[in-house]
LOZAKOL-748334 format. One record per atom (N, C-alpha, C): residue number from 1; atom name; z negated, y, x negated; residue in three letters. Coordinates in pm, whole numbers, m for minus. Example, Ala and Ser with C-alpha at 12.3 -4.5 7.8 and 13.67 -1.06 7.14 Angstrom:
2
<node k="1" a="N" w="m780" v="m569" u="m1319" r="ALA"/>
<node k="1" a="CA" w="m780" v="m450" u="m1230" r="ALA"/>
<node k="1" a="C" w="m780" v="m330" u="m1320" r="ALA"/>
<node k="2" a="N" w="m708" v="m225" u="m1285" r="SER"/>
<node k="2" a="CA" w="m714" v="m106" u="m1367" r="SER"/>
<node k="2" a="C" w="m787" v="3" u="m1290" r="SER"/>
// end
This chain:
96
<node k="1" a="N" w="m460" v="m295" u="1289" r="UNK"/>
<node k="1" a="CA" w="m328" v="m283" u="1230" r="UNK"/>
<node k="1" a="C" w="m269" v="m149" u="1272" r="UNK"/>
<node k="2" a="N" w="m173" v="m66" u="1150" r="UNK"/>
<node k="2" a="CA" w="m155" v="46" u="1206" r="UNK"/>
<node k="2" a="C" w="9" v="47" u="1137" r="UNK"/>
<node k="3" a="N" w="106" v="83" u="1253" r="UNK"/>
<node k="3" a="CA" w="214" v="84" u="1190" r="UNK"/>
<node k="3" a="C" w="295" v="256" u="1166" r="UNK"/>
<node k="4" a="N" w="364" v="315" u="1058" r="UNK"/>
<node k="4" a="CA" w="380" v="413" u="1094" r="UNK"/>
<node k="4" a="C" w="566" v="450" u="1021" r="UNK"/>
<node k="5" a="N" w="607" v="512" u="1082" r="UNK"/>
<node k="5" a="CA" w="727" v="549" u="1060" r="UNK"/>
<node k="5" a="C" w="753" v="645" u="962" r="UNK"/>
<node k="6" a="N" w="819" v="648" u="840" r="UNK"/>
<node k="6" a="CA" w="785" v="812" u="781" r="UNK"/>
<node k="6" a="C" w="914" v="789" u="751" r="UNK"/>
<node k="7" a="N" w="994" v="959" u="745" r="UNK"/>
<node k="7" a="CA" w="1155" v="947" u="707" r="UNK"/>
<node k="7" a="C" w="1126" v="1119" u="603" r="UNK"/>
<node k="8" a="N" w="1190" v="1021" u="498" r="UNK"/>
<node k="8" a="CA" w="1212" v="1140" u="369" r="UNK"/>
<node k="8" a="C" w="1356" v="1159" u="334" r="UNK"/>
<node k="9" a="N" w="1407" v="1257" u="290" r="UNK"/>
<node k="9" a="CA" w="1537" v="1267" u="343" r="UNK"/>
<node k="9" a="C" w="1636" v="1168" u="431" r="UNK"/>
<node k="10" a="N" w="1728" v="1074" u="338" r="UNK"/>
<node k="10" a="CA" w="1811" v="994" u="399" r="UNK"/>
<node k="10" a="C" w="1747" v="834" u="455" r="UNK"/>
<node k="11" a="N" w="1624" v="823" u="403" r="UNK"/>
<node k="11" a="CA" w="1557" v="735" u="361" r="UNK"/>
<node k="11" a="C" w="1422" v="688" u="448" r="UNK"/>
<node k="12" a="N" w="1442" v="572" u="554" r="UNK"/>
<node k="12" a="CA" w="1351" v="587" u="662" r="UNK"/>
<node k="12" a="C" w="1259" v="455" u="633" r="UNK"/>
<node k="13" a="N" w="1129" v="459" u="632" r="UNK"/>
<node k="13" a="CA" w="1001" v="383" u="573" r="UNK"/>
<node k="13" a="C" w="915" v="369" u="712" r="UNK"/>
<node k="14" a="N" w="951" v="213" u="723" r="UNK"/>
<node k="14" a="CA" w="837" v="141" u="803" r="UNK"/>
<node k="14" a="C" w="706" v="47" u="738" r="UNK"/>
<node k="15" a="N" w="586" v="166" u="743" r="UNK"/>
<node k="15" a="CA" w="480" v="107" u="653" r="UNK"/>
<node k="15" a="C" w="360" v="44" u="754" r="UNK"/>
<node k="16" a="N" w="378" v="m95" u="720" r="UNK"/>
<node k="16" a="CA" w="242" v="m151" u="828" r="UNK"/>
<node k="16" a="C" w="93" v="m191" u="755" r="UNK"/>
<node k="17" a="N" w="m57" v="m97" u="781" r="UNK"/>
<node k="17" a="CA" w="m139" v="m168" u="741" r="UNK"/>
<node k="17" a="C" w="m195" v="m238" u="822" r="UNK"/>
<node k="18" a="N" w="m281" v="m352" u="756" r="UNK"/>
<node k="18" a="CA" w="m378" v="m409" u="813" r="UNK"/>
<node k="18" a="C" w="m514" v="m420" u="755" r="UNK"/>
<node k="19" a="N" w="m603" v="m388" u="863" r="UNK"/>
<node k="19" a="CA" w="m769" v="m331" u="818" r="UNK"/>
<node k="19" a="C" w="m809" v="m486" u="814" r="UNK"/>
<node k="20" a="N" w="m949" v="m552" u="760" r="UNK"/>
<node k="20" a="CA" w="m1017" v="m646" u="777" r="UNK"/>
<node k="20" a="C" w="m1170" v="m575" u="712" r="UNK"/>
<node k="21" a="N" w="m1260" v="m592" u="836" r="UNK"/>
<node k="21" a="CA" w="m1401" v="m573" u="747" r="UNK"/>
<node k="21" a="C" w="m1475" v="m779" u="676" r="UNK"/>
<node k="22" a="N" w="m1459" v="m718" u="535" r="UNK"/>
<node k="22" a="CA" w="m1537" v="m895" u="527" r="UNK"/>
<node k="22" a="C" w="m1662" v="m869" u="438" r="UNK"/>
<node k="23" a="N" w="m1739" v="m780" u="503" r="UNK"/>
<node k="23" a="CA" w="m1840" v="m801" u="435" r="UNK"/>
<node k="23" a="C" w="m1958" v="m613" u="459" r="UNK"/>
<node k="24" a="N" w="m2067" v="m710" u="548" r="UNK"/>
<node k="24" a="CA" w="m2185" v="m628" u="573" r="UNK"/>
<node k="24" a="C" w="m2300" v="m610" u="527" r="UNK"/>
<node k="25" a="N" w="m2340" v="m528" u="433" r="UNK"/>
<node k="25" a="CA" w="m2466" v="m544" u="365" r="UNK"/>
<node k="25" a="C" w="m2525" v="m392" u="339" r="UNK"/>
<node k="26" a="N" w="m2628" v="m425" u="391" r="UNK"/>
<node k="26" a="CA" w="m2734" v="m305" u="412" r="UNK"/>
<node k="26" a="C" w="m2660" v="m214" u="472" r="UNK"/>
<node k="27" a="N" w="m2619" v="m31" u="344" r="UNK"/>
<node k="27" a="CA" w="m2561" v="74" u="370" r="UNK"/>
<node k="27" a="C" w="m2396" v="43" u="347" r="UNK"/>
<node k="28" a="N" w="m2369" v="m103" u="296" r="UNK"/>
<node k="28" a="CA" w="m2241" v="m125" u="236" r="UNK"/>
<node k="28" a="C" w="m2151" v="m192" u="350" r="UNK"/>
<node k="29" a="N" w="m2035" v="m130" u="394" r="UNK"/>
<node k="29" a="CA" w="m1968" v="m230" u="420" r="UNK"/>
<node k="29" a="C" w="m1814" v="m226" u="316" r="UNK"/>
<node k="30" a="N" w="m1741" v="m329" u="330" r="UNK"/>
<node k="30" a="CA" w="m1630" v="m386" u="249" r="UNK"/>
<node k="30" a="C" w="m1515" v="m427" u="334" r="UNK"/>
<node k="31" a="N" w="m1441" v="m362" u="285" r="UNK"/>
<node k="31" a="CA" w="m1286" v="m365" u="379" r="UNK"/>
<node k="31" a="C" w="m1183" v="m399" u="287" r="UNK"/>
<node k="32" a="N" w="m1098" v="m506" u="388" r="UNK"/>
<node k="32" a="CA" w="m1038" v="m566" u="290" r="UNK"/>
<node k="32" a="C" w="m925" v="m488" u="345" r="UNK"/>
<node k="33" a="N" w="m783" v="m482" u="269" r="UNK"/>
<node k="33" a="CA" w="m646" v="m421" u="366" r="UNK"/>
<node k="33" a="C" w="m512" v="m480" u="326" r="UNK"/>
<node k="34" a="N" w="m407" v="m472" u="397" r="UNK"/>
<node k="34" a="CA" w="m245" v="m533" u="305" r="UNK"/>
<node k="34" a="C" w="m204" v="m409" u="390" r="UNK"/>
<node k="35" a="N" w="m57" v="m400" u="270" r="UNK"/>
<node k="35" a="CA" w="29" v="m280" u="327" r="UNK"/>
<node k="35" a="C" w="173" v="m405" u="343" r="UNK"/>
<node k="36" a="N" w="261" v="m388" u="395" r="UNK"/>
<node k="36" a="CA" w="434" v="m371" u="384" r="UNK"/>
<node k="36" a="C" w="495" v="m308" u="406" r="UNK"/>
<node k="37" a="N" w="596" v="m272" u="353" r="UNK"/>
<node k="37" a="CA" w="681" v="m127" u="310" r="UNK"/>
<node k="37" a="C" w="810" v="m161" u="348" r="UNK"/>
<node k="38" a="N" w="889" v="m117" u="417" r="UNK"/>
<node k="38" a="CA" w="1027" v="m173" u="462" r="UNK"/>
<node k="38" a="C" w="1060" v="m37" u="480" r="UNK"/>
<node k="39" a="N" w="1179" v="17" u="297" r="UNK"/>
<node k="39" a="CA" w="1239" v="134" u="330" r="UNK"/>
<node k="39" a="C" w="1433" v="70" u="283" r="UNK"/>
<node k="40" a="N" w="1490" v="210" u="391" r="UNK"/>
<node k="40" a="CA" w="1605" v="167" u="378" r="UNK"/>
<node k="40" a="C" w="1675" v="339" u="336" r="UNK"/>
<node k="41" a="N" w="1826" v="366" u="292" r="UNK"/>
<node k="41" a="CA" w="1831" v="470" u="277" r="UNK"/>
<node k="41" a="C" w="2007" v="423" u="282" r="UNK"/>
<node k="42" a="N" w="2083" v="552" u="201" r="UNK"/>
<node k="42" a="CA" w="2233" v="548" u="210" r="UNK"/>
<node k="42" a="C" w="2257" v="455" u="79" r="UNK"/>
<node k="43" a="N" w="2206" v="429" u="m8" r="UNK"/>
<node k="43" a="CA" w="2253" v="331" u="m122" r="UNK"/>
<node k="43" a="C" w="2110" v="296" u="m174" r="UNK"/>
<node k="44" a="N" w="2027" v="231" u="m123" r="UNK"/>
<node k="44" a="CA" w="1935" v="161" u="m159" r="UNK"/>
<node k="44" a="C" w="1807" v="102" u="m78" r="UNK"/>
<node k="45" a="N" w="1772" v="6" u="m112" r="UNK"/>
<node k="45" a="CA" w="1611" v="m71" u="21" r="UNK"/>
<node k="45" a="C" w="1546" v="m62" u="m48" r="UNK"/>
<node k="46" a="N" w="1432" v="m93" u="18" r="UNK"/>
<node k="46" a="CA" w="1291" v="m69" u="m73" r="UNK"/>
<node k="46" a="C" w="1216" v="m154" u="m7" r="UNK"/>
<node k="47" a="N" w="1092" v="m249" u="m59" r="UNK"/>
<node k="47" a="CA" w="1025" v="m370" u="m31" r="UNK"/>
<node k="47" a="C" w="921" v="m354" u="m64" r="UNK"/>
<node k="48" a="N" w="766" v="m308" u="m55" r="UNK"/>
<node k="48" a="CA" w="681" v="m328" u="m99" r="UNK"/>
<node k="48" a="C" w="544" v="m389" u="m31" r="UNK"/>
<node k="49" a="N" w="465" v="m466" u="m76" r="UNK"/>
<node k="49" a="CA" w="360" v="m531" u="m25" r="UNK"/>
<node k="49" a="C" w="280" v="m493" u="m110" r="UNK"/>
<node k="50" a="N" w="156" v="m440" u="m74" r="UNK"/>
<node k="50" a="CA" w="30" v="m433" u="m154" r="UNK"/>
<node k="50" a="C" w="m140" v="m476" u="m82" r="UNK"/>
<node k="51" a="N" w="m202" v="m492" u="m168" r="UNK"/>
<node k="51" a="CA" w="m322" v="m489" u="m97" r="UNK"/>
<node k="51" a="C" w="m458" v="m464" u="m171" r="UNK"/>
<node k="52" a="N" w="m547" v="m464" u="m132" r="UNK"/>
<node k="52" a="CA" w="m693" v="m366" u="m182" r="UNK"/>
<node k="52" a="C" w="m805" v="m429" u="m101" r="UNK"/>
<node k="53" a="N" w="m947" v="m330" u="m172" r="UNK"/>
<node k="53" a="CA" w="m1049" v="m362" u="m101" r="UNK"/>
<node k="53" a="C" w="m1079" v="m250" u="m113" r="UNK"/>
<node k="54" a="N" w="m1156" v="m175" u="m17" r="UNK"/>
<node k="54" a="CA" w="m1258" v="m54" u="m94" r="UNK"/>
<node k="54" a="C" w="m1388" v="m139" u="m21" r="UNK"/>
<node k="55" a="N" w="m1521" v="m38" u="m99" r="UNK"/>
<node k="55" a="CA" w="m1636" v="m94" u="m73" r="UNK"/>
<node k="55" a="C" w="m1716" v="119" u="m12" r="UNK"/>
<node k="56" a="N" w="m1785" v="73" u="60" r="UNK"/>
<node k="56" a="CA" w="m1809" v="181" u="153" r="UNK"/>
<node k="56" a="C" w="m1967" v="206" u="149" r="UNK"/>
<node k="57" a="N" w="m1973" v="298" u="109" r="UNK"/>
<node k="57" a="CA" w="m2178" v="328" u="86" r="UNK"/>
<node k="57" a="C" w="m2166" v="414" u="238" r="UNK"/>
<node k="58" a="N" w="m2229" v="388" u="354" r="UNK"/>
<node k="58" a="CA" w="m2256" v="479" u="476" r="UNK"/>
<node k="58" a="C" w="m2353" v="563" u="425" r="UNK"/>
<node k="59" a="N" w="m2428" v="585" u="320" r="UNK"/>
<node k="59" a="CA" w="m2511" v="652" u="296" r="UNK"/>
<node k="59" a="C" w="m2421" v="771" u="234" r="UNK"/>
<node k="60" a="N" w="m2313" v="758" u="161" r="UNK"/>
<node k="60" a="CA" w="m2218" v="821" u="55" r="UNK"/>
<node k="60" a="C" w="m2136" v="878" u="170" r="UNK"/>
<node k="61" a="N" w="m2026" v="997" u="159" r="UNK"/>
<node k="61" a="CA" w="m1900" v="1043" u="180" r="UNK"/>
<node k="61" a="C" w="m1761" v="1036" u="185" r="UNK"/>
<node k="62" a="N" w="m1812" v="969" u="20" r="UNK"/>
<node k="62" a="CA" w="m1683" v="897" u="m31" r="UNK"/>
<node k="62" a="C" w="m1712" v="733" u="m78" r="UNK"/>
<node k="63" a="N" w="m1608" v="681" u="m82" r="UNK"/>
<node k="63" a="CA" w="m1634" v="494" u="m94" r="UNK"/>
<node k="63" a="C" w="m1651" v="514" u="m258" r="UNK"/>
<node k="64" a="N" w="m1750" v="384" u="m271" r="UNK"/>
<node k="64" a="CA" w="m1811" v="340" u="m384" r="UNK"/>
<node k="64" a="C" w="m1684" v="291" u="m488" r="UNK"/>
<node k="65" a="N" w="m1624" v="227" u="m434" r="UNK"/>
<node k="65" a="CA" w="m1490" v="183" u="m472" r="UNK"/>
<node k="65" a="C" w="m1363" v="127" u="m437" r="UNK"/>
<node k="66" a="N" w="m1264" v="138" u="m424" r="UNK"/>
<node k="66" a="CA" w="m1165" v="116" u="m411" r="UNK"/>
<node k="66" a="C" w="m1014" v="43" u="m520" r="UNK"/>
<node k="67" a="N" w="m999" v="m79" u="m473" r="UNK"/>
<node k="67" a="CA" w="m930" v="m130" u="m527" r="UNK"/>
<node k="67" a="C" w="m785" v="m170" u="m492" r="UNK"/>
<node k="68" a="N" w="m641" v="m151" u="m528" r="UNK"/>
<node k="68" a="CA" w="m517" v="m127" u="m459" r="UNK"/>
<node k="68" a="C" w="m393" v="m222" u="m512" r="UNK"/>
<node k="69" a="N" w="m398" v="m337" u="m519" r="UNK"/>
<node k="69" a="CA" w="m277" v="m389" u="m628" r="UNK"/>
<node k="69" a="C" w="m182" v="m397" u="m538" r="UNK"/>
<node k="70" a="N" w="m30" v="m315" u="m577" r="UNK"/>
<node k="70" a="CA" w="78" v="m301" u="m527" r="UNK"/>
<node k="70" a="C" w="254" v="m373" u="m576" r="UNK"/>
<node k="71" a="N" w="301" v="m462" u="m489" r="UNK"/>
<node k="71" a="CA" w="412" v="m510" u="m575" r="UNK"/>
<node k="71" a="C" w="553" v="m406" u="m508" r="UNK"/>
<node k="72" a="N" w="614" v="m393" u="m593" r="UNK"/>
<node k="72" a="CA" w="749" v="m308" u="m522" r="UNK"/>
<node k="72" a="C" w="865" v="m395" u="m576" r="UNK"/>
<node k="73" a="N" w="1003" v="m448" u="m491" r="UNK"/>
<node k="73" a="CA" w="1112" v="m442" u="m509" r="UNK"/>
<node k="73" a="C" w="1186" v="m333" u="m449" r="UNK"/>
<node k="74" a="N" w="1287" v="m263" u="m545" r="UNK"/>
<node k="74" a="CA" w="1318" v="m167" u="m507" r="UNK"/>
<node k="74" a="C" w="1490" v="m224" u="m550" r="UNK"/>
<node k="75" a="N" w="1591" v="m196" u="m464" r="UNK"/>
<node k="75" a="CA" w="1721" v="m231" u="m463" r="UNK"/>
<node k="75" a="C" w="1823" v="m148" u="m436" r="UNK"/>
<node k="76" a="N" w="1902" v="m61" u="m539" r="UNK"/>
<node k="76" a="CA" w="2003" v="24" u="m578" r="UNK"/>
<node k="76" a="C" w="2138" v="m16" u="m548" r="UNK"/>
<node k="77" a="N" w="2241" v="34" u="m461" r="UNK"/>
<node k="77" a="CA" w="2387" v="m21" u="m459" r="UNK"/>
<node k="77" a="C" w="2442" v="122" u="m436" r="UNK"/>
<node k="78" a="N" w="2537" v="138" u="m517" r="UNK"/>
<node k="78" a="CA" w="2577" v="184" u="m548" r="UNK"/>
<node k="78" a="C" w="2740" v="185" u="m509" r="UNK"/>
<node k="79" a="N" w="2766" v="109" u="m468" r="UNK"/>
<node k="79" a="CA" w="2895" v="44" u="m398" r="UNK"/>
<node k="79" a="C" w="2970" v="m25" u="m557" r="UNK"/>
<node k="80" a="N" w="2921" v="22" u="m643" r="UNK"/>
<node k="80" a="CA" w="3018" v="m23" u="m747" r="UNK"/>
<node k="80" a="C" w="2953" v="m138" u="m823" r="UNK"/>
<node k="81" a="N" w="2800" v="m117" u="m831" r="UNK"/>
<node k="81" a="CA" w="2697" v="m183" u="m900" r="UNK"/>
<node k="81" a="C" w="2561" v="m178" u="m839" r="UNK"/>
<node k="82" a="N" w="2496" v="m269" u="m875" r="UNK"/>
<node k="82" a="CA" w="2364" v="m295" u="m785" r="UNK"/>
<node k="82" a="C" w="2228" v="m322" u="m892" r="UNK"/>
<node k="83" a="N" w="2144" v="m274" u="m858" r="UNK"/>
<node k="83" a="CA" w="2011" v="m268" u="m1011" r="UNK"/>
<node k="83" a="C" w="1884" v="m322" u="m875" r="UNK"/>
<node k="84" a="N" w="1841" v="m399" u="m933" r="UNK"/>
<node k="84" a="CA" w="1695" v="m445" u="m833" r="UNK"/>
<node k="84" a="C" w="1612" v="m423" u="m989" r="UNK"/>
<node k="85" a="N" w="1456" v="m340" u="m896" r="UNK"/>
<node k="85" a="CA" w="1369" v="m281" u="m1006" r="UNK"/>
<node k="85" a="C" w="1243" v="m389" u="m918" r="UNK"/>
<node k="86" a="N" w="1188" v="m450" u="m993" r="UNK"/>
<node k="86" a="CA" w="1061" v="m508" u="m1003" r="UNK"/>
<node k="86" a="C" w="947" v="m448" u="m1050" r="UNK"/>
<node k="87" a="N" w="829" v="m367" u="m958" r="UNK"/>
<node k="87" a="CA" w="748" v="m287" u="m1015" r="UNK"/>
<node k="87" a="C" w="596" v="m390" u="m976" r="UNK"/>
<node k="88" a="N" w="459" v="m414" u="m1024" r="UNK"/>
<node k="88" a="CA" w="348" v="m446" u="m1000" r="UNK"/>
<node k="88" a="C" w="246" v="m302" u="m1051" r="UNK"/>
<node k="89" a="N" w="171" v="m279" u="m995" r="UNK"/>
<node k="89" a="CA" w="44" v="m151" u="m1048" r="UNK"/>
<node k="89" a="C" w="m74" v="m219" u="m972" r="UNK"/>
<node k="90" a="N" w="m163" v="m185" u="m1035" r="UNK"/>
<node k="90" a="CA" w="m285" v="m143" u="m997" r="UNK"/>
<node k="90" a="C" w="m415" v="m97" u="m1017" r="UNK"/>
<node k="91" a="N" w="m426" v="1" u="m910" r="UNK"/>
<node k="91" a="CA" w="m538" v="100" u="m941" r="UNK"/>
<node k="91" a="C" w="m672" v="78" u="m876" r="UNK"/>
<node k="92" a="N" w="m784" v="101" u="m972" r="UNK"/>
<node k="92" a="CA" w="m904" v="74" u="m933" r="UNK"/>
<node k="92" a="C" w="m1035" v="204" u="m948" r="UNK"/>
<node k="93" a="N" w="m1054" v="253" u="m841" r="UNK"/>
<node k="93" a="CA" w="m1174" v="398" u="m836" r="UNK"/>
<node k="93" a="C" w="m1290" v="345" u="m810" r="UNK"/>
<node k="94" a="N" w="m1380" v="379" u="m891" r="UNK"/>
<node k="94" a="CA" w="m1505" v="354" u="m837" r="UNK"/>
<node k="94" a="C" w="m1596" v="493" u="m928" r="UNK"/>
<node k="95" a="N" w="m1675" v="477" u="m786" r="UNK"/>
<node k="95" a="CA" w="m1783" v="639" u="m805" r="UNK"/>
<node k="95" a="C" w="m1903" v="592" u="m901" r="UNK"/>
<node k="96" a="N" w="m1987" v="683" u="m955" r="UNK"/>
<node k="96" a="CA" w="m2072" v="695" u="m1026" r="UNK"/>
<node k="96" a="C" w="m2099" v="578" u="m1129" r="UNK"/>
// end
């Protein structure tokens, strides 16, 4: 588990991952991961949880593939009015 602090302007982001290997085969191994996202700022929070697998050739440089599905609530106040944005993505790389 790796937790890390990042501050972009007004706006300070506590992002925690967590590694899991589930799966050993031959040159391959497979890592599973979750993120949570706990950002706060002067008129708005931010919420996100995501999680992935990549798959890892030790023979390769780069991973065979990588997979990332991410959910975001993101929450706007404005002091006058308030907008919550509901976002889902996800992205999937795989080599050759």
């Amino acid at each position: 588990q790796v937790e890390r602090t990042l501050t972009s302007g007004d706006v300070t982001f506590v992002l925690t991952t967590t590694y899991k290997v589930t799966a050993l085969a031959h040159d391959r191994v497979t890592i599973s991961f979750t993120q949570a996202q706990d950002g706060k700022g002067t008129h708005y929070t931010l919420q996100a949880t995501g999680k992935g697998e990549a798959v890892i050739d030790l023979s390769d440089a780069v991973p065979s593939s990588v997979t990332l599905d991410v959910t975001q609530d993101i929450e706007t106040d404005s002091g006058a009015s308030k907008l919550v944005e509901h976002k889902t993505s996800t992205l999937k790389l795989t080599s050759r």
